[in-house]
GUROKOL-906439 format. One line per field, with one value per residue (C-alpha): residue in one letter; x, y, z. Coordinates in Angstrom, 2 decimals. Each point is the difference from the previous one (the first is absolute). Last residue first. Layout:
REM residues N
type	(A  ...)
px	(X  ...)
py	(Y  ...)
pz	(Z  ...)
This chain:
REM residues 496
type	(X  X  X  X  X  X  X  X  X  X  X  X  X  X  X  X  X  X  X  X  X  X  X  X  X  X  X  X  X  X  X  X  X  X  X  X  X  X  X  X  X  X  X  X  X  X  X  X  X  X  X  X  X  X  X  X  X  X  X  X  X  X  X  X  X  X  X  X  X  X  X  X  X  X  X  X  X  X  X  X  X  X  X  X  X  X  X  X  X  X  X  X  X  X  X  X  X  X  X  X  X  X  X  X  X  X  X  X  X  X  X  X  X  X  X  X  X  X  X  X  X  X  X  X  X  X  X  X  X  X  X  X  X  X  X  X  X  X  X  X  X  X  X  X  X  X  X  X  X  X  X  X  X  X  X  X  X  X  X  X  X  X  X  X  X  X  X  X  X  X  X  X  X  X  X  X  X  X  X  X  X  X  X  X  X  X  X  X  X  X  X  X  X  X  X  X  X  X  X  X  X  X  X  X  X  X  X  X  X  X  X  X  X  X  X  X  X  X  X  X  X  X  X  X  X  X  X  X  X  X  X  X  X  X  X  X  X  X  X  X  X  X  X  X  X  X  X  X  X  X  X  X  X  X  X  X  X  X  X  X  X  X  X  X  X  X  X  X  X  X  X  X  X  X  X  X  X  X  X  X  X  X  X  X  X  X  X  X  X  X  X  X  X  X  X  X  X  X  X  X  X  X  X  X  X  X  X  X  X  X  X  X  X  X  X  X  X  X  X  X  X  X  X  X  X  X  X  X  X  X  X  X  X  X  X  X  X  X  X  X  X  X  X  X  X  X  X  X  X  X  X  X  X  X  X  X  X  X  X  X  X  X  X  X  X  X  X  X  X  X  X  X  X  X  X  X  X  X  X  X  X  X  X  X  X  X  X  X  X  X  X  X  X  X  X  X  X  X  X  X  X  X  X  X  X  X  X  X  X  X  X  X  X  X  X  X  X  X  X  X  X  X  X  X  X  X  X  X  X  X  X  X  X  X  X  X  X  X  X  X  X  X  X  X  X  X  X  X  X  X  X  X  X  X  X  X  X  X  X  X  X  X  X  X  X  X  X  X  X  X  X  X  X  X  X  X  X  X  X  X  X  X  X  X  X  X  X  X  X  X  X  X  X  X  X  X)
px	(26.31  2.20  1.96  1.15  3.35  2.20  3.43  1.46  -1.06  0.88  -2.31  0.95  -2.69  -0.44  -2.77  -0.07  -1.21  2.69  1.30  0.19  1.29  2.96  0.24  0.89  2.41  1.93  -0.16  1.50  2.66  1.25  -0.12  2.82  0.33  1.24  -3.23  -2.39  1.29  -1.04  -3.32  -0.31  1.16  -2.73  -2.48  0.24  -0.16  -3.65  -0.73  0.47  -2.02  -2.89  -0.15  0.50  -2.98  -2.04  0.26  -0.95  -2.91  -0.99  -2.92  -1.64  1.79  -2.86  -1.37  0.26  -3.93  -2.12  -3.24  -0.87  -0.90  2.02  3.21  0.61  -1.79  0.93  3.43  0.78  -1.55  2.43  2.92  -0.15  -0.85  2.72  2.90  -1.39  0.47  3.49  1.22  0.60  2.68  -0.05  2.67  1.34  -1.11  -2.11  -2.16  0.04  -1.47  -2.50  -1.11  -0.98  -1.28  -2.63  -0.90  -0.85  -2.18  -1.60  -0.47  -1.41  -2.97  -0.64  -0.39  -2.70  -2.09  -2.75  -3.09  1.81  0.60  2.67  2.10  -0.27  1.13  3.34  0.16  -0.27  2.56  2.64  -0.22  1.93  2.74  0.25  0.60  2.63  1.95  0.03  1.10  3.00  -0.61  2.15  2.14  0.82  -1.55  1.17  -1.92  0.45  -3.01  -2.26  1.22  -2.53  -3.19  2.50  0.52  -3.90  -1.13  2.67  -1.28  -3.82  0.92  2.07  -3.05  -2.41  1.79  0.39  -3.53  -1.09  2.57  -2.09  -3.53  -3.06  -2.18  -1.06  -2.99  -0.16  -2.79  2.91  2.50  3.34  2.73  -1.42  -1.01  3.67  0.95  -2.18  0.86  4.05  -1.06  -1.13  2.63  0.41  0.22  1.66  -0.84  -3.62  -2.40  0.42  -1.03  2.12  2.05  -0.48  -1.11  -1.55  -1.66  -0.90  -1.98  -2.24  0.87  -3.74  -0.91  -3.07  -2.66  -2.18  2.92  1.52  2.66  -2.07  1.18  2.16  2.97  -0.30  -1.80  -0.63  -2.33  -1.33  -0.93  -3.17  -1.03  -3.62  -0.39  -3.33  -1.35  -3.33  -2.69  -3.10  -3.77  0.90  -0.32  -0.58  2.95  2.26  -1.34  0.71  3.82  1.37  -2.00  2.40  3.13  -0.81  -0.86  1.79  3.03  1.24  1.89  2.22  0.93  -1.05  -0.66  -2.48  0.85  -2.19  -2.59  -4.26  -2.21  2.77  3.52  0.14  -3.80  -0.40  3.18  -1.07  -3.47  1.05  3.14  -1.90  -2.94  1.74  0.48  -3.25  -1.11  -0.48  -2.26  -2.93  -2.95  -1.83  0.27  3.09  1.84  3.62  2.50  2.66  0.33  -2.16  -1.21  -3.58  -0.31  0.23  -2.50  2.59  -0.72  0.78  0.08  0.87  -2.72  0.67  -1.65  -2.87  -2.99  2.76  -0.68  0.51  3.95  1.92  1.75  1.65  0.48  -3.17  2.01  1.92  -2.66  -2.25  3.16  0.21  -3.64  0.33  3.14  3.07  2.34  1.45  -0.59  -3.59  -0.53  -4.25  -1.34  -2.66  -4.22  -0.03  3.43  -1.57  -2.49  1.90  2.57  -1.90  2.49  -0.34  -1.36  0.24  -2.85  -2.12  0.09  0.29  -0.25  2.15  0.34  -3.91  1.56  -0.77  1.90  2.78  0.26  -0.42  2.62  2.55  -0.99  0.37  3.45  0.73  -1.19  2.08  2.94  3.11  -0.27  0.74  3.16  1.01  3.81  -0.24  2.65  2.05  3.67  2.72  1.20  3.88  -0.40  1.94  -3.49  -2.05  0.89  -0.39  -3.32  -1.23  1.78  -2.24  -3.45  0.48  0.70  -3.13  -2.21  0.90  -0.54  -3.56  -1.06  0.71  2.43  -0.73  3.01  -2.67  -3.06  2.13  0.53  -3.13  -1.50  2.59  -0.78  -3.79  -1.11  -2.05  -2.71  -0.42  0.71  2.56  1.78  2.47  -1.85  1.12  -2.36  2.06  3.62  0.61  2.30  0.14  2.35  -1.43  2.16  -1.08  2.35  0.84  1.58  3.09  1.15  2.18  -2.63  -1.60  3.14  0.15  -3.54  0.73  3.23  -1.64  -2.76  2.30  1.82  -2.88  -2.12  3.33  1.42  -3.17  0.52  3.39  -1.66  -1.24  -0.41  -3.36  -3.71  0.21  -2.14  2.38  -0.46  -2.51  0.87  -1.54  0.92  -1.15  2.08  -0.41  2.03  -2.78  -3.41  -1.04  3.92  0.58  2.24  0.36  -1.17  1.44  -2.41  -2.22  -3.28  -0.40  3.89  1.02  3.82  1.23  1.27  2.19  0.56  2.65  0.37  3.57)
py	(8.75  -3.29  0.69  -2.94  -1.60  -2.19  -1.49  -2.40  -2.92  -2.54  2.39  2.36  2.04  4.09  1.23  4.05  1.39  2.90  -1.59  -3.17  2.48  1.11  -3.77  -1.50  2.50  -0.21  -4.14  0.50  2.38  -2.30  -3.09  1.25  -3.56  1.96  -1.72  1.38  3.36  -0.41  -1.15  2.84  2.57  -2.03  0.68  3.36  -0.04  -1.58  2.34  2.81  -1.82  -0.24  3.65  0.87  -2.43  1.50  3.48  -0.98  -1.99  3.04  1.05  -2.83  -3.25  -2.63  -2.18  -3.65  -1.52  -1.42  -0.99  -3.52  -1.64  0.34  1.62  -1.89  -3.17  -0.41  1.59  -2.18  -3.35  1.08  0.76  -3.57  -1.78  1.74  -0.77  -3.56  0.21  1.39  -2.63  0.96  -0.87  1.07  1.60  2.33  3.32  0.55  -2.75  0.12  3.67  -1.54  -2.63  2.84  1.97  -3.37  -0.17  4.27  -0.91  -3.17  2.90  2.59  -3.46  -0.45  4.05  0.01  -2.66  0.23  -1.78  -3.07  -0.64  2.88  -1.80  -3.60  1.83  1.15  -3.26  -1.49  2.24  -1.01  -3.73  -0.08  2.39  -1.40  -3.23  0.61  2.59  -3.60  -2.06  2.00  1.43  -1.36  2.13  2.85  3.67  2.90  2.19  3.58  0.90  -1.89  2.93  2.18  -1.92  -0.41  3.96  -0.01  -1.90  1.72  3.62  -1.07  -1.49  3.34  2.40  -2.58  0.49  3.41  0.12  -1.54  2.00  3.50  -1.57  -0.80  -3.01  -2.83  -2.24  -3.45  -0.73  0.80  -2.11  2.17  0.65  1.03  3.39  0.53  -1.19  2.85  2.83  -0.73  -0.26  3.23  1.83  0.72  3.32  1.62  -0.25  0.21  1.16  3.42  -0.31  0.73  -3.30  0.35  -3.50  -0.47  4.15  -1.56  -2.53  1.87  -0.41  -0.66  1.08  2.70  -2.70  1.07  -1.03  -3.46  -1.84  -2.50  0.50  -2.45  2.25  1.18  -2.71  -1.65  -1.73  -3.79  -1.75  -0.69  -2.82  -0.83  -2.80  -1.01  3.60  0.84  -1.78  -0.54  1.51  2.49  3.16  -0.67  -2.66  2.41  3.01  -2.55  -0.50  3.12  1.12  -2.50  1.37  3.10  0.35  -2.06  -2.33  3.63  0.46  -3.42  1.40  -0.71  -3.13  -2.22  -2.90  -2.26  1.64  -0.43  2.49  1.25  0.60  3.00  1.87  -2.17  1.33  3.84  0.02  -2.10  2.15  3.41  -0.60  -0.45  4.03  1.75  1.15  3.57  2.62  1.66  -1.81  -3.43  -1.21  1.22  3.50  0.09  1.96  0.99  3.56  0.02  3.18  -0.83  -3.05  -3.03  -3.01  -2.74  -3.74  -3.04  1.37  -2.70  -1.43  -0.79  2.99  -1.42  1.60  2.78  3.81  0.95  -1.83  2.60  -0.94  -2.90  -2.23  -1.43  -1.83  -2.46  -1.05  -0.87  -1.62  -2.33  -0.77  -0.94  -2.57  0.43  -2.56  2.09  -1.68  -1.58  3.44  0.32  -3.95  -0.12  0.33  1.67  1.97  1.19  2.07  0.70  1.81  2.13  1.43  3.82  2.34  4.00  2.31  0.63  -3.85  -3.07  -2.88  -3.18  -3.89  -0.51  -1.67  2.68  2.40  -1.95  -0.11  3.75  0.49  -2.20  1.63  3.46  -1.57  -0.88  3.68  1.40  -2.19  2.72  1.85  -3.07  -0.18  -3.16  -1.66  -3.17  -2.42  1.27  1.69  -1.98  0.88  1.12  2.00  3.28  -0.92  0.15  2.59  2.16  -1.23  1.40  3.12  -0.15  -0.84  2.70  2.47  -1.51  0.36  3.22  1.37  -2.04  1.31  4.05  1.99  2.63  -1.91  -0.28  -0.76  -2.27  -1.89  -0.28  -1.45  -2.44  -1.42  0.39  2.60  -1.83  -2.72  -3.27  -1.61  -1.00  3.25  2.13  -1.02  -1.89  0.48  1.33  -0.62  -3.40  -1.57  -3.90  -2.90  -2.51  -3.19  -2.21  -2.97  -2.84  -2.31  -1.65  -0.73  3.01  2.17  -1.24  1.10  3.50  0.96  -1.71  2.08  3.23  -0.79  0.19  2.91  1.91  -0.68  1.15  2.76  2.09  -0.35  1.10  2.83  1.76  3.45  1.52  0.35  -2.68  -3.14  -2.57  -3.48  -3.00  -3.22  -1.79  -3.42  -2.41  -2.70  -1.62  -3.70  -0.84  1.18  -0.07  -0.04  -2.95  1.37  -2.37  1.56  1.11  0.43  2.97  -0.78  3.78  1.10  -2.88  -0.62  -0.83  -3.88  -0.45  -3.22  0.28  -2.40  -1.59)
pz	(1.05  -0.66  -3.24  -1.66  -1.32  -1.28  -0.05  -2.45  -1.98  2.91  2.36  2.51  1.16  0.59  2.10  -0.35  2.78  0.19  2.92  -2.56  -2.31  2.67  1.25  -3.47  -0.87  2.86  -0.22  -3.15  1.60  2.57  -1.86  -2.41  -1.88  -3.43  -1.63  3.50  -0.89  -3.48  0.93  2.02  -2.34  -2.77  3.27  -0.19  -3.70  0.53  2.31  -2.14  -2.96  2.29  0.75  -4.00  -0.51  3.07  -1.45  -3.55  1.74  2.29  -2.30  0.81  1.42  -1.51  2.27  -1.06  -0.21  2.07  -1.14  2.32  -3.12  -2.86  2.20  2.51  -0.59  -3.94  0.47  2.84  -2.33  -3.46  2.02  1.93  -3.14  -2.33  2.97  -0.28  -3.86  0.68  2.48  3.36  2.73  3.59  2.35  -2.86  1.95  -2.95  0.45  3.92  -0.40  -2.45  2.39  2.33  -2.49  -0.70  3.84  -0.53  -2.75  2.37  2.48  -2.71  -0.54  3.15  1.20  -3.36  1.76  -3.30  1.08  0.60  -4.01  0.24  2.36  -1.58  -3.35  1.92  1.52  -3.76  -0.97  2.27  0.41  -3.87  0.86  3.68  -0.68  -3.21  2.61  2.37  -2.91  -1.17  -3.78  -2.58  -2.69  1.86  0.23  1.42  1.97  -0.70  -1.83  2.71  2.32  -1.36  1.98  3.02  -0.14  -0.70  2.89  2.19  -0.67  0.30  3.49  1.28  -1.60  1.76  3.66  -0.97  -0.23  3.02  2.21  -1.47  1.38  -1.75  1.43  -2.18  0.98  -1.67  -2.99  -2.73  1.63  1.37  -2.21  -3.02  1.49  1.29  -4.06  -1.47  2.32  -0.62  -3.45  -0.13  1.65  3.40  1.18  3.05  3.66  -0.92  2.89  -0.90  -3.58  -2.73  -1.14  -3.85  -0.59  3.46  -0.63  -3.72  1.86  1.87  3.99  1.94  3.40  -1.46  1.51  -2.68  -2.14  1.36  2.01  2.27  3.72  1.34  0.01  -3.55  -1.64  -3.31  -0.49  -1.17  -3.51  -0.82  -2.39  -0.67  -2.36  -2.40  -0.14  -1.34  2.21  -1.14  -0.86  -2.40  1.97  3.50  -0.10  -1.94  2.70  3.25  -1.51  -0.66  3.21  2.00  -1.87  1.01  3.52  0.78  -1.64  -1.43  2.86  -0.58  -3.40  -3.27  -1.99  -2.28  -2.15  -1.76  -2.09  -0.24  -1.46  -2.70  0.67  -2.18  1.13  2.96  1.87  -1.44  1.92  3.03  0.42  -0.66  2.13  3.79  -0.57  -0.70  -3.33  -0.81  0.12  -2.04  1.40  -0.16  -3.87  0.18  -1.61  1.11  2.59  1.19  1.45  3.49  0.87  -0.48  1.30  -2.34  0.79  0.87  -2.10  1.54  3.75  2.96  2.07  3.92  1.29  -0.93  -2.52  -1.00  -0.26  3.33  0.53  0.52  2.67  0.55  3.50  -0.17  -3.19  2.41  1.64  -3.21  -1.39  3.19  -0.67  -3.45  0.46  -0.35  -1.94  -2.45  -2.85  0.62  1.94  -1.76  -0.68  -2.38  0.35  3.09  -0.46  -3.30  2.13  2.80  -2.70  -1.84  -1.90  -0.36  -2.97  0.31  -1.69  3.52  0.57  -2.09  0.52  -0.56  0.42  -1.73  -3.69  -1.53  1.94  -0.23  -3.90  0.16  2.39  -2.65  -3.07  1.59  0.63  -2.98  -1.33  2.08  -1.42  -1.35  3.63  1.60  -2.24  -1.55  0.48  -2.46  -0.75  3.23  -0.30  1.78  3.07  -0.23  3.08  -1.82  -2.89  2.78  1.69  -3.99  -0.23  3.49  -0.91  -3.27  1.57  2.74  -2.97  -1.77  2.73  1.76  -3.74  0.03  2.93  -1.64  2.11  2.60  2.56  2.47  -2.54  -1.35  3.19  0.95  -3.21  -0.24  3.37  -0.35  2.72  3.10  0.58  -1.43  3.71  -0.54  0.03  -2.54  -3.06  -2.66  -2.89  -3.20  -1.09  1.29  -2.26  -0.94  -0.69  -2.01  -0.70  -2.82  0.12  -2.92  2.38  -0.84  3.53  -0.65  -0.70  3.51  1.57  -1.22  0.62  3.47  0.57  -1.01  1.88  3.46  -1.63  -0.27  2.96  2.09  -2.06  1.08  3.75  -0.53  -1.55  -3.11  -0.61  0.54  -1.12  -2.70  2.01  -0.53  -1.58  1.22  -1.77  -2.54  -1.68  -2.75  -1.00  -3.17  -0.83  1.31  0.56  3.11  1.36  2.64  3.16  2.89  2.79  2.87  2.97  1.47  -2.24  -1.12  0.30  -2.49  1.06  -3.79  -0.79  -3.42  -1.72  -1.92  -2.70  -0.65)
């Protein structure tokens, strides 16, 4: 069946059904990190939620162009277009060169994503690789009357183009509110308004990066790269374009007054954002120095960790609320989703041990043909990840009942139900089994142990000496070992 799939279009507010420009091509940009420090939580977020959609629309049978990109040059530490650049900053402090803060920022970036399982992008270009883009881009501006310049620096005119187009469409402010807000900034004596944001940055002396410009010696400001690089392999018009809820304003907004004041239309067809992540209530993020890098979750150092939590665990807690809901950190969250991941894939493994007969009973037949439809239905509503892990979690359920005997199977029904939780759990939402690490000789001797405990209790339980299997049972069950007695024998699973 076709899937038709609706996306929540931040610029008109409503879910929208989506319709490529140029099908069977999708084009799609989203915002990546700014290299100046290990990713986050807040990081994983934006990733994984594109991850799923880049994976989804593949499925669909879309031929998808997903850029992904790195700011390396022209994020500053204020709004207001004043301040060190990030990178800059923090090589002077560790007396490295930019680009070495860069590239090893770029690689431990890499490396979280890969433990994530998100998929690489089509395309990941480099700010610093498109100056010349971007001098494109301010010139085009200038032109067309939405830009002066002043003492070497170019800014946005911004009252200007909001007379002749509409300044906040995204956002939903309007001019005077942003006026307000802006009186607030300092730093401000170069610009026309307050309001205007830098497109090119005039160099001072002591800053590092920099690039000869028609204007000055400096270097591009930050709103530039996206619009720059997003038109340069999606072309003037593309389909897809997402970041984080933060980005909505100011950037976001400026990505889309400086396509409008340079070619005379809008760029982006749908705006997806996807919410934060919080530590109590308050947005988890860098400049607000609140945040827990990923490799302390994976490794567990950080004082507000109780102990780590592997990938996956971070993957599947992020997957279980809606992309565009709020998400707040806490310790009891994610050993809620470590305890959820672990019975998804002990049902997911489980299928091995269901045996099958030669008809399937009508109410398993039901539910293995409803099922992935109302997985599909799920991802077509702008992508209600918690739906789809609860039908997965229905379909353990009926597994459990399969391999307790209590419902009958056939083996091409037993090949549908495999073949749709393998395509939901692991095609498209990512997750993957966890290998044990360095441990796994440890574990397999561990697990081998119990297992000949159990053969003494099974024994015991054979000679009808109740008193001593049930003494084995309770001492690994006060152990927290769960052990079940099934038709095939007894089994087991560690709950930690």
């Amino acid at each position: 069946m076709e899937q038709k799939l609706f996306i929540y279009n931040t610029l008109t507010r409503r879910k929208e059904l989506f319709k490529p420009l140029h099908a069977p091509n999708v084009g799609m940009y989203v915002c990546g990190p700014t290299v100046y420090g290990d990713a986050h939580l807040g990081h994983a977020r934006p990733a994984i939620t594109f991850d799923i959609l880049f994976r989804y629309l593949k499925h669909l049978g879309y031929k998808v162009r997903y850029v992904r990109n790195i700011t390396d040059v022209g994020h500053l530490e204020h709004d207001a277009d004043e301040g060190e650049d990030k990178i800059a900053k923090k090589a002077r402090l560790e007396q490295l060169e930019p680009m070495e803060v860069a590239q090893y920022y770029t690689n431990r970036y890499h490396d979280a994503m890969k433990a994530l399982n998100v998929l690489p992008p089509s395309i990941e270009p480099h700010a610093t690789g498109h100056i010349i883009e971007q001098e494109e881009l301010v010139k085009e501006i200038l032109a067309n009357g939405y830009a002066y310049e002043s003492n070497g620096s170019v800014y946005f005119d911004i009252e200007k183009y909001n007379k002749d187009h509409k300044y906040g469409i995204l956002s939903g402010r309007n001019l005077d509110d942003v006026i307000n807000a802006s009186r607030e900034l300092d730093g401000v004596g170069e610009k026309k308004n307050q309001v205007d944001f830098a497109l090119w940055k005039k160099a001072q002396p002591e800053h590092i990066m920099r690039w000869p410009s028609p204007w000055s010696e400096g270097f591009p400001g930050w709103h530039c790269e996206c619009t720059a690089m997003g038109r340069k392999y999606l072309g003037k018009q593309f389909d897809i374009h997402g970041g984080g809820m933060d980005l909505v304003f100011p950037h976001h907004e400026c990505e889309i007054a400086q396509a409008v004041a340079s070619q005379g239309e809008p760029m982006v067809r749908y705006w997806m954002h996807n919410n934060m992540i919080t530590i109590n209530g308050q947005k988890m993020g860098k400049s607000l120095g609140n945040f827990i890098t990923l490799d302390q979750f994976f490794t567990g150092d950080h004082p507000k960790l109780e102990r780590a939590y592997s990938p996956m665990t971070i993957r599947f807690f992020i997957l279980s609320a809606h992309y565009r809901g709020t998400v707040d950190f806490s310790n009891e969250a994610l050993v809620a989703s470590e305890k959820g991941l672990d019975r998804l894939m002990s049902g997911i493994k489980d299928i091995e041990r269901i045996q099958t007969e030669s008809t399937t009973d009508d109410s398993v037949k039901k539910f293995i043909d409803e099922l992935p439809q109302q997985c599909y239905d799920a991802m077509n509503d702008d992508f209600q990840t918690p739906v789809v892990i609860s039908h997965l979690f229905e379909a353990c359920h009926l597994i459990n009942t399969l391999v307790d005997h209590k419902a009958k199977i056939s083996a091409d029904d037993l090949q549908k139900l495999t073949s749709t939780i393998h395509t939901f759990a692991f095609d498209l939402l990512g997750l993957k089994a966890e290998a044990a690490g360095n441990n796994s000789a440890r574990e397999e001797a561990f697990g081998k142990v119990v297992d000949m405990v159990l053969d003494l209790r099974a024994k015991a339980k054979a000679a009808k000496d109740w008193a001593t299997s049930d003494q084995i049972r309770d001492a690994l069950a006060a152990d927290g070992f769960e052990v079940k007695d099934t038709k095939d024998g007894a089994v087991w699973k560690l709950n930690v």
